[in-house]
C-alpha positions as CSV (number, residue, x, y, z in Angstrom):
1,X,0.0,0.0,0.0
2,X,3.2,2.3,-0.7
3,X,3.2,4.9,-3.1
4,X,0.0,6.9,-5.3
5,X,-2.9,5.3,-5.9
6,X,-4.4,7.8,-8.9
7,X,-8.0,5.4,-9.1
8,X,-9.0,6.9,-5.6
9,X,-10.4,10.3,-6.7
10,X,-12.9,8.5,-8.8
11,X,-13.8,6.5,-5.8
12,X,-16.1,9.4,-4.5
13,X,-18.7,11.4,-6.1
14,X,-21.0,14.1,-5.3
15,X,-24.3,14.4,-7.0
16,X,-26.7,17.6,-5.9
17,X,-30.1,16.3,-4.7
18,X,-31.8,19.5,-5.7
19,X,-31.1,18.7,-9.4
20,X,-31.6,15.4,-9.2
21,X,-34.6,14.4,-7.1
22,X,-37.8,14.2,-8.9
23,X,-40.0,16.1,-6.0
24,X,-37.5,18.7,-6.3
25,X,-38.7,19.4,-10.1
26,X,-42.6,19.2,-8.9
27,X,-42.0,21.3,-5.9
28,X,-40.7,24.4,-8.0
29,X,-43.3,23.9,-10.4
30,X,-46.2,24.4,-7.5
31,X,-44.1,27.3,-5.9
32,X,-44.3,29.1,-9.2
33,X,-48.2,28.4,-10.1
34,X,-48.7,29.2,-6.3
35,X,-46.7,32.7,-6.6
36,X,-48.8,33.5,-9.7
37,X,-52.1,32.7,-7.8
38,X,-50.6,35.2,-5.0
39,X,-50.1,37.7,-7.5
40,X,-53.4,37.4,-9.3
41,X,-55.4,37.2,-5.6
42,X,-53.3,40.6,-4.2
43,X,-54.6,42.1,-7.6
44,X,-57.9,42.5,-6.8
């Protein structure tokens, strides 16, 4: 176990959650439509 070992930096990765959940995609879709509602409701 002497010297580099160049293979361990592919050993780890890091992968964001907010891109890659599916919920994550829903829940900005509902925040938006739910913003616009705000805006049309505050309107009046």
């Amino acid at each position: 176990m002497r010297g580099t070992d160049k293979a361990s930096g592919s050993l780890f990765s890091y992968v964001d959650l907010e891109e890659r959940h599916p919920l994550r995609l829903i829940r900005r879709i509902i925040n938006d439509e739910l913003a616009s509602l705000d805006a049309v409701s505050t309107a009046e």
